[in-house]
C-alpha positions in Angstrom: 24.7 8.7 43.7 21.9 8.1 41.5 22.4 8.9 37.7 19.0 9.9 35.4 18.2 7.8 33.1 20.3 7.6 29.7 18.6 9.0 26.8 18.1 6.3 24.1 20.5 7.6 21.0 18.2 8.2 17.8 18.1 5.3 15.2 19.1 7.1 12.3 19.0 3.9 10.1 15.2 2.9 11.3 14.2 6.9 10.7 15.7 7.1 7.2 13.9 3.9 6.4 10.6 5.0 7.7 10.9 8.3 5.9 11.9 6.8 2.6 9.2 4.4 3.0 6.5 6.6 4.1 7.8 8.9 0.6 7.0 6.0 -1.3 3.7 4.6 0.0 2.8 8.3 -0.4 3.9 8.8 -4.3 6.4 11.5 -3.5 9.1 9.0 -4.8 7.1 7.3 -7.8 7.9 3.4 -9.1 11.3 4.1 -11.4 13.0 7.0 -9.4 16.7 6.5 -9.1 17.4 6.5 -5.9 21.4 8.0 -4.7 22.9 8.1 -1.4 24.5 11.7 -1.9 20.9 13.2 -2.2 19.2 11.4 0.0 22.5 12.4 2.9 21.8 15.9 2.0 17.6 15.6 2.3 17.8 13.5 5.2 19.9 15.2 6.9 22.2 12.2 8.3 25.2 10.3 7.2 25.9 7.6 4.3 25.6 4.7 6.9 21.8 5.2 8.1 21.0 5.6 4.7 22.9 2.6 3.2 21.1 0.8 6.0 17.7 1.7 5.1 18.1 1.2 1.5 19.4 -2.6 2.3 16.1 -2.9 4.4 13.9 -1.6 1.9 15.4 -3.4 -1.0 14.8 -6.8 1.3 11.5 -5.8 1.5 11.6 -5.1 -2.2 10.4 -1.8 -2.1 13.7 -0.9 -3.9 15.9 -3.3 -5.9 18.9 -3.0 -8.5 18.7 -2.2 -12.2 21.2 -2.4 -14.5 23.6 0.7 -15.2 21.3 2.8 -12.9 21.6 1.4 -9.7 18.9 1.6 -7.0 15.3 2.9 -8.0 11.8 2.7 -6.5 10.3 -1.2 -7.7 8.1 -1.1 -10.5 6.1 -4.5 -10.1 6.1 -6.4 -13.5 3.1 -8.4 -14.7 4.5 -11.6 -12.9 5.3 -9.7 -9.4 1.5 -8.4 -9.5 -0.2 -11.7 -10.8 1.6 -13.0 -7.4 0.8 -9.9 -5.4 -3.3 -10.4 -6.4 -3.5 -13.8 -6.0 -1.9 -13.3 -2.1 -4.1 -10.3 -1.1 -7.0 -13.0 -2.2 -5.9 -15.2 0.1 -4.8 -12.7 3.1 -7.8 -10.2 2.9 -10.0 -12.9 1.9 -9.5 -14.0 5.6 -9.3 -11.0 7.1 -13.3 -10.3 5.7 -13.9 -13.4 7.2 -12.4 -12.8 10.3 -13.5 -9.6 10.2 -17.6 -10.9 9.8 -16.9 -12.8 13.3 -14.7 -10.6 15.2 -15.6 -6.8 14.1 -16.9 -4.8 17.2 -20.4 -3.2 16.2 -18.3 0.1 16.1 -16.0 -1.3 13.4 -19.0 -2.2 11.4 -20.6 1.3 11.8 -17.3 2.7 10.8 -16.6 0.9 7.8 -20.2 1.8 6.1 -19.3 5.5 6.7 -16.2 4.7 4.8 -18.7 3.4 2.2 -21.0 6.0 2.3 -18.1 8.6 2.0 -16.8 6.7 -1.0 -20.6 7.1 -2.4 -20.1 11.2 -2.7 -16.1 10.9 -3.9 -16.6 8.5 -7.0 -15.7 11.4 -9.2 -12.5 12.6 -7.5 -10.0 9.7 -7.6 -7.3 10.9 -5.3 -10.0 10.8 -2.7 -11.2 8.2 -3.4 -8.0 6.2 -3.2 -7.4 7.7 0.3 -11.3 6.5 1.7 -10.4 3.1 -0.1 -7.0 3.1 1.9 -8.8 3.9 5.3 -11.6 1.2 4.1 -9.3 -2.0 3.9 -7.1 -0.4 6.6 -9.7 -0.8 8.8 -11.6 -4.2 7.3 -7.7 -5.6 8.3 -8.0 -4.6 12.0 -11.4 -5.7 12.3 -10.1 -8.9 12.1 -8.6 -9.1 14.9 -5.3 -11.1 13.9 -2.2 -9.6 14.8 -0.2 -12.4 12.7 -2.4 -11.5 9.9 -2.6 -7.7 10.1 1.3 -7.8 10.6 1.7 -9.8 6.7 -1.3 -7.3 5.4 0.7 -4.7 6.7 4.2 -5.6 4.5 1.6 -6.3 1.5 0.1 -2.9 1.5 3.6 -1.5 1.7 4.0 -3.6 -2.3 1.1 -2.5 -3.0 1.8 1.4 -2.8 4.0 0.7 -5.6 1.1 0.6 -8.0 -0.8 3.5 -9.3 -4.4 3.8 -8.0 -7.4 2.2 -10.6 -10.1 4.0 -9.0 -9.6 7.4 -11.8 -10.4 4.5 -14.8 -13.6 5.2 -16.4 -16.2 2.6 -14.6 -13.5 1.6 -12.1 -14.9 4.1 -9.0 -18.6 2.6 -9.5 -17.2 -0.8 -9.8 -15.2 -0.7 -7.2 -18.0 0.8 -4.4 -20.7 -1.8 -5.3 -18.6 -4.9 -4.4 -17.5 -2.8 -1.2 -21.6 -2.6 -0.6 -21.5 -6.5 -1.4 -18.8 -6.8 1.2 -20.4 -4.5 3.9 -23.7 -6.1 3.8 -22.0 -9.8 4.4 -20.4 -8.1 7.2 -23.1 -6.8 8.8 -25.0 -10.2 8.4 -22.0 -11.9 10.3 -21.2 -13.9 7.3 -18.0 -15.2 7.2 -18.1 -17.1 4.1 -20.2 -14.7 2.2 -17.6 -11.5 3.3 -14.9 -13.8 2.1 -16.4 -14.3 -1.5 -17.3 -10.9 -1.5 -13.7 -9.6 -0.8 -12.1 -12.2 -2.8 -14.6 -11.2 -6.1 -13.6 -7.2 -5.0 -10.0 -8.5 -5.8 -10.4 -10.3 -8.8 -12.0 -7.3 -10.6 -9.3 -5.0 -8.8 -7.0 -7.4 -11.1 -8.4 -7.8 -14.0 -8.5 -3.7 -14.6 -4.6 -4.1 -12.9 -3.9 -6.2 -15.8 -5.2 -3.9 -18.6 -3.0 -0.9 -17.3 0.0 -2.7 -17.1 -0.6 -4.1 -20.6 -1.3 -0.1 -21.7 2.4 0.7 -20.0 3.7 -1.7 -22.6 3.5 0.5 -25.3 5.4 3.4 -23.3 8.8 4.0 -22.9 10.3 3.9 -19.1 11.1 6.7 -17.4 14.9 7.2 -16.6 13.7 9.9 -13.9 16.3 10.4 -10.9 15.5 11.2 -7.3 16.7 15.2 -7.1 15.3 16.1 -10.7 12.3 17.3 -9.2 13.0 17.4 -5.4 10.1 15.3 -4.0 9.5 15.9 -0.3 10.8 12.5 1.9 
């Protein structure tokens, strides 16, 4: 007799860890939120082990770690931990724009200057603007056509989410879509050391106005926030 085929069981510890992940690349569980297993059971909907088992993932992939007398809570990069995160997007998105300037498919290109042009009309509305800019390296990254590459880009822009967004700082926005411009036009002239300049200058100047907020968060006390107090959505 011939049995149907068995139904894979659900991974309950890879879907709490996707959900809890996609929560914080989204800001719905900001840098600093303690983070319990008894609230996340009850708004996962599952038991203690899947979530143990996502937190130990996410804390290897340092999207969580340990503080002292709180326990787990949502990283909050410190000037060292970014200093190391800009110098390896530099490196890894510098190559991707160069890969990108040899590999891109004419459609990628005509995509990525709508993503420019779109950023052009949203330079005074910074939560849009972050999401274009999202979509705009998102895209520069498959355009390279690397899967090794987009796979460490990928674990990178997870860190990254950790940060607040630049673009709402006054001059950041205009900043920010000019050396996109620089980068799209070395693109579109198939130059791959040009596009790699170009993304690698984008960076520096992403860093520099990095480096000024975190230096303005010195002067503010850390939140002790806790994941429940105000019931964001994972």
């Amino acid at each position: 007799m011939k049995l149907p085929p068995r139904t894979p069981a659900p991974d309950l510890g890879r879907d709490a860890y996707e959900r809890v992940k996609a929560a914080i690349r989204d800001g719905s569980l900001p840098p600093g939120l303690r983070l319990t297993e008894a609230d996340l059971v009850t708004r996962l909907g599952i038991s203690r082990t899947p979530v143990r088992q996502a937190l130990t993932r996410l804390e290897t992939e340092g999207l969580v770690s340990h503080e002292p007398r709180r326990g787990i809570v949502v990283s909050r990069p410190d000037h060292q931990q970014v200093i190391e995160l800009y110098a390896l997007r530099e490196v890894l998105e510098g190559t991707a724009a160069r890969f990108a300037a040899q590999h891109a498919s004419e459609a990628e290109l005509e995509a990525l200057a709508r993503l420019v042009a779109e950023e052009a009309a949203a330079l005074e509305r910074p939560a849009e603007l972050s999401a274009i800019n999202l979509r705009l390296h998102a895209l520069l990254h498959r355009a390279a056509h690397n899967r090794y590459l987009l796979r460490a880009l990928a674990q990178l822009t997870d860190t990254m989410a950790l940060l607040p967004t630049m673009l709402g700082d006054p001059g950041r926005a205009q900043q920010s879509h000019k050396e996109h411009g620089a980068l799209l036009e070395a693109l579109s002239q198939r130059n791959g050391a040009a596009a790699e300049a170009a993304m690698r200058e984008h960076l520096r100047s992403a860093q520099q106005h990095r480096i000024t907020w975190l230096l303005r968060q010195l002067d503010q006390e850390p939140s002790s926030s806790e994941v429940g107090a105000d019931r964001p959505q994972v």
